[in-house]
C-alpha positions as CSV (number, residue, x, y, z in Angstrom):
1,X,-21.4,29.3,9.7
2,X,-22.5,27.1,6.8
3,X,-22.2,23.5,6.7
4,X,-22.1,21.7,3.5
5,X,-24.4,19.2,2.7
6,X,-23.3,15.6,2.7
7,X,-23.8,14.9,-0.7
8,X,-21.0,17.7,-1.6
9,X,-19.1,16.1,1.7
10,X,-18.5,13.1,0.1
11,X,-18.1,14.6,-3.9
12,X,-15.4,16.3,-2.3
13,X,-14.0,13.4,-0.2
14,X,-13.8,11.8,-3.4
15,X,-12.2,14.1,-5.2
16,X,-9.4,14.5,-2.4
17,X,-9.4,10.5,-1.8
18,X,-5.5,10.4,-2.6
19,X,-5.4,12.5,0.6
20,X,-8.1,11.0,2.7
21,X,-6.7,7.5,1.8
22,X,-2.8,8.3,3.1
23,X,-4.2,9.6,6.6
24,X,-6.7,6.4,6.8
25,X,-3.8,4.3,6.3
26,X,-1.6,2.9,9.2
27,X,0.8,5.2,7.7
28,X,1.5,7.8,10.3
29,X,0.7,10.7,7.9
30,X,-1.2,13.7,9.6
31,X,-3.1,16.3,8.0
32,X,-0.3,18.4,8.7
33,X,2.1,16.2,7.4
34,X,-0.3,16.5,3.6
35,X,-0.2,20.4,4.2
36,X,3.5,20.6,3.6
37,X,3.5,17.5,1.0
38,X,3.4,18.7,-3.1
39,X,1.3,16.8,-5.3
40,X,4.1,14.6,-6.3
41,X,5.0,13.8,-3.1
42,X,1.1,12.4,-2.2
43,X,1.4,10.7,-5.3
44,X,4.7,8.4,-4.0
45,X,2.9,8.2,-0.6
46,X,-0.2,6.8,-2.6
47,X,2.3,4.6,-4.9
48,X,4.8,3.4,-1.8
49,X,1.0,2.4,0.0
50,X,-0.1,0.3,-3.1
51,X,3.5,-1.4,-2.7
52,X,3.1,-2.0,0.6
53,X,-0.7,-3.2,0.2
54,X,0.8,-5.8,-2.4
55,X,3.5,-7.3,-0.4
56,X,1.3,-8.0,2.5
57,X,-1.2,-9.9,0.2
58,X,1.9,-11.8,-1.6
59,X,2.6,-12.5,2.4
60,X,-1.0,-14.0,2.9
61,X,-0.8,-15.9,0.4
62,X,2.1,-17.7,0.5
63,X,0.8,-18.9,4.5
């Protein structure tokens, strides 16, 4: 069994970061959860998570 290097580890963790970021968010999501999401779906995840990333600032702020 081949192991890919790590500079194609993390050209590829790049390239799935809209992924990688939802299930390294305090989301909840699972890998298995992103298997049976569509593209658009990952894309509201991503966009819900930047709305949620904004109101906690506006709420830091305003302390």
């Amino acid at each position: 069994m081949s192991r890919i290097s790590k500079k194609k580890a993390k050209e590829r963790a790049r390239e799935n970061w809209d992924h990688w970021r939802l299930l390294l968010s305090d989301m909840g999501i699972t890998y298995s959860d992103l298997d049976n999401m569509d593209q658009d779906d990952i894309a509201e995840a991503n966009a819900a998570l930047d709305i949620h990333i904004e109101q906690m600032n506006k709420n830091k702020s305003k302390k």
